[in-house]
N, C-alpha and C positions, 0 to 999 in steps of 0.2 A: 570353595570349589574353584579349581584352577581348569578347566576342561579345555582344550584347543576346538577349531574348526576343524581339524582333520580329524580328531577323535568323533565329534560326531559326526563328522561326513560315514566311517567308518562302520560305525555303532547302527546309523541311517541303513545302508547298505545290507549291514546283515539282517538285521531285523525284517528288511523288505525280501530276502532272495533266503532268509531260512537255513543261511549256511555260508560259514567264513570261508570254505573254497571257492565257491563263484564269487563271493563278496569279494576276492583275491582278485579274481578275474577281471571282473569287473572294474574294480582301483587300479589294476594293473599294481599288483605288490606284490609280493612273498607271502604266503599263509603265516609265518612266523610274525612278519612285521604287521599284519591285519591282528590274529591273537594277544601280542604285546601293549597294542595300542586298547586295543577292544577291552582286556585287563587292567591299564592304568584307568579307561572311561569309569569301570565299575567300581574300584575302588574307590569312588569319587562320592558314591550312593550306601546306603546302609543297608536298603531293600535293593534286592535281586532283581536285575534287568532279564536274566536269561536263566535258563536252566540246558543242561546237556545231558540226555535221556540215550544210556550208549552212545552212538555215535549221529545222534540228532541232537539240533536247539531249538528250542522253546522260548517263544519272546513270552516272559509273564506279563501280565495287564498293567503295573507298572511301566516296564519294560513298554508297550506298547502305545501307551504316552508318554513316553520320554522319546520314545521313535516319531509321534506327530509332532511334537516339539521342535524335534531335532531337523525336520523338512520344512517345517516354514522359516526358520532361522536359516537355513541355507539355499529358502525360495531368496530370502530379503538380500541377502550378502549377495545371490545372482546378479538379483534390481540393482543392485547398486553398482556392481563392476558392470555389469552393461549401460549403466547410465552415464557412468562414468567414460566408455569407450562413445557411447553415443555424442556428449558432449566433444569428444576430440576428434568427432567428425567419422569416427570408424562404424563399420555394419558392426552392429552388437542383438543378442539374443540366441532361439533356441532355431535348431531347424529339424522336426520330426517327419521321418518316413517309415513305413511299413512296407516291408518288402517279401513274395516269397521265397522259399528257402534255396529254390535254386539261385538267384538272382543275385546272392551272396555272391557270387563269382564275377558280377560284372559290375554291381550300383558303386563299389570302389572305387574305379575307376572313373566314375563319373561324379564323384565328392571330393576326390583329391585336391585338385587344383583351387577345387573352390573353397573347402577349409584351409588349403593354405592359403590363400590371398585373404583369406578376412580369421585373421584371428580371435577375432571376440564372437565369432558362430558356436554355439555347441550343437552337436548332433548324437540325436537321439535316435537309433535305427532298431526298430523291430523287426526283427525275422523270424516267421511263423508258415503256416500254411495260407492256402488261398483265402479259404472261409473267415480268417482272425483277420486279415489282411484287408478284405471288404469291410466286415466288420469296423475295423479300426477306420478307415476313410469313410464308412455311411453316418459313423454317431459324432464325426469331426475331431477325432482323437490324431489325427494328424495332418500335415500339410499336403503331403504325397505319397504317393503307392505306386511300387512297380511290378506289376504284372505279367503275362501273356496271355490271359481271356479277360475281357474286359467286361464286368458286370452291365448286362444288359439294361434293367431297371434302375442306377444312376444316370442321371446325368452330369457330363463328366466333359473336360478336357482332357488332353492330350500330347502327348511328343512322344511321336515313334522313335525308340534309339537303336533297335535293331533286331534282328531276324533270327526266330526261335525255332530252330532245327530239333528234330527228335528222330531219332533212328533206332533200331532194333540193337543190340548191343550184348556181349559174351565176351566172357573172359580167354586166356589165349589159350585152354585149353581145345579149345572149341575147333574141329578138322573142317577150315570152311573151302568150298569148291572155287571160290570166286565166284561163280554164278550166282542167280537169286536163290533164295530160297524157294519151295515149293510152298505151298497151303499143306499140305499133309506133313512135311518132314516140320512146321512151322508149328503144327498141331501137337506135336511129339515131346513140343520141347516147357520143361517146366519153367512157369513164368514168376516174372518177382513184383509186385505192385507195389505203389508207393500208397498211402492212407488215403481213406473218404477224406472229401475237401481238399484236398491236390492238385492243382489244374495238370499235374503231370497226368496223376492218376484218371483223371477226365479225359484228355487224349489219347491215352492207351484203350481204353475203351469203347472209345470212338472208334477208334484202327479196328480192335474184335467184333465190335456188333458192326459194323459197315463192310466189312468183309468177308463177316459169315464164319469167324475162327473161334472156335471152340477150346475151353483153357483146357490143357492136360494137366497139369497141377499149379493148384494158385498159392502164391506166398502173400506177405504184405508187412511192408519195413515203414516204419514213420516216419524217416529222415532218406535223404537223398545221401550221404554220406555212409550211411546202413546199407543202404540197397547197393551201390558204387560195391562198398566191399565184398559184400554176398555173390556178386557177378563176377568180379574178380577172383573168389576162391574157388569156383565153378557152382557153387549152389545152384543157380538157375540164369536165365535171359532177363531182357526189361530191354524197354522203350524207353529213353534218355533224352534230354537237353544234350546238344553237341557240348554246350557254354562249361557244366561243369566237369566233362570228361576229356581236357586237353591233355593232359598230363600222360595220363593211363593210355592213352591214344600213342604218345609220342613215345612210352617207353615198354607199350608190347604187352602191357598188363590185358588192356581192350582191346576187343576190336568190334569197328562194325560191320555187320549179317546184311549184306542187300537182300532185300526183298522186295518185290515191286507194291506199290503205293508208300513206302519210305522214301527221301521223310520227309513227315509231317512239316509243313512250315507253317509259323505262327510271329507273331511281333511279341518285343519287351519293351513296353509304355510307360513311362511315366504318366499319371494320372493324378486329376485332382480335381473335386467338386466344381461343377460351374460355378454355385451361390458362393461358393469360398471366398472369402474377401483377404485375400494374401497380404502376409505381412511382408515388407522391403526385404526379409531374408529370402523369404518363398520369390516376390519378384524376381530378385538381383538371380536366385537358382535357375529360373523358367529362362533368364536371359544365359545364365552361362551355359544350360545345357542347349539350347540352339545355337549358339555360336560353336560351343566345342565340340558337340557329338560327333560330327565329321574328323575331325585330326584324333578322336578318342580310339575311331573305330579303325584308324589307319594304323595308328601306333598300336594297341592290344588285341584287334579283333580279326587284324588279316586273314591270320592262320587257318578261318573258316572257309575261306576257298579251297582249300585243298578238300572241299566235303562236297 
């Protein structure tokens, strides 16, 4: 058997995600060149790692230990190039955050500089909701979590990086006065929720029952990219992060509905266990996001003043 490291990096890959398109995604390859490689892997075995059931795969239980296999073989090759950058003095290891899903639009910017100055980091970022997101920081499944409600019952550190606006929000079909909105014309209008476990979805509800606003029709979209579009085609309204609707803002697709107690402001933290005992990647990170968050917020975040 002649097998490479990239074949089962590959093989690794789909077996975990169930499907050579993300496994694409994820490698950053071609579907083609994932499939080619994934096909010389099997040829290499007599028994069937996988089965294609229409247009699903199936790891077989073969399949499913040659997939364990194939993740400690390419835990050990990790150890070894990080011990080997370790030795020549460089940060080497892994650096895991969970983050939620609005947040995709700004923790970027705040990893950039830092993967590139230390090449031998990998970064592992989970984007999910709130719920999977405490989750993942209470059972120690990562180093860091960025948020905007901050789990009461941990105890927890912190770096505030900046200030989570949420405004009521319509696509341009929407005839607005300029004025506030009223509570009754407010009442009228069909809203778009984002899922249970949401910190978005927890602030919009906040706004209803504190205000005494009653839904005229309720939707509910899982992803903040689903709901963004749904408001865009005129479907219905929602309460929004300012952070992920700059774009639609700037070119007339959005706009925002003043209405008085809009908006909500809230913080986006990075967070991380007190008992956590941080490794030098997690240190040397707590140190570049306090030195850098100030020039971060200059250079990408300006544009929030105009809100």
């Amino acid at each position: 058997m002649h097998y490479t490291l990239h074949q089962l990096e590959i093989f690794y890959k789909v077996a975990q995600l169930k499907s050579v398109t993300k496994a694409s995604e994820e490698l950053y390859l071609t579907q083609p060149a994932v499939s080619i490689q994934l096909k010389k892997f099997q040829d290499q075995f007599e028994i069937p790692l996988f089965e294609v059931v229409g247009r699903k795969i199936y790891i077989t239980d073969f399949g499913d230990e040659i997939a364990l296999a194939a993740e400690n073989i390419l835990n050990e090759v990790n150890a070894i190039n990080y011990k080997a950058l370790s030795f020549q003095g460089e940060l080497s290891g892994k650096l895991k955050i969970a983050i939620v899903s609005t947040a995709k639009y700004a923790m970027p910017y705040f990893l950039t500089d830092f993967m590139n100055q230390h090449k031998g980091v990998d970064l592992n970022m989970d984007v999910t909701n709130k719920s999977e997101v405490v989750k993942s920081l209470e059972n120690n499944l990562v180093d860091f979590a960025m948020v905007s409600t901050i789990p009461k019952y941990l105890k927890i550190d912190r770096i505030q990086l900046m200030e989570n606006k949420l405004y009521l929000v319509g696509g341009k079909q929407f005839q607005s006065s300029g004025k506030y909105l009223t509570k009754s014309m407010f009442e009228k209008l069909p809203l778009i929720y984002r899922e249970q476990g949401s910190a978005t979805r927890s602030q919009m509800e906040y706004f209803m029952a504190s205000h005494k606003i009653s839904t005229y029709k309720k939707m509910e979209l899982k992803s903040n990219e689903a709901l963004k579009q749904a408001v865009i085609a005129g479907l219905g309204f929602s309460i929004m992060p300012l952070i992920g609707i700059k774009n639609e803002l700037n070119n007339g697709d959005l706009q925002v509905i003043p209405i008085k107690g809009l908006p909500m402001i809230t913080d986006w933290n990075l967070i991380w266990l007190k008992s956590k005992n941080l490794s030098a990647i997690a240190r040397h990170f707590v140190d570049h996001i306090n030195d850098s968050k100030s020039q971060i917020m200059k250079n990408h975040f300006n544009w929030f003043e105009k809100y």
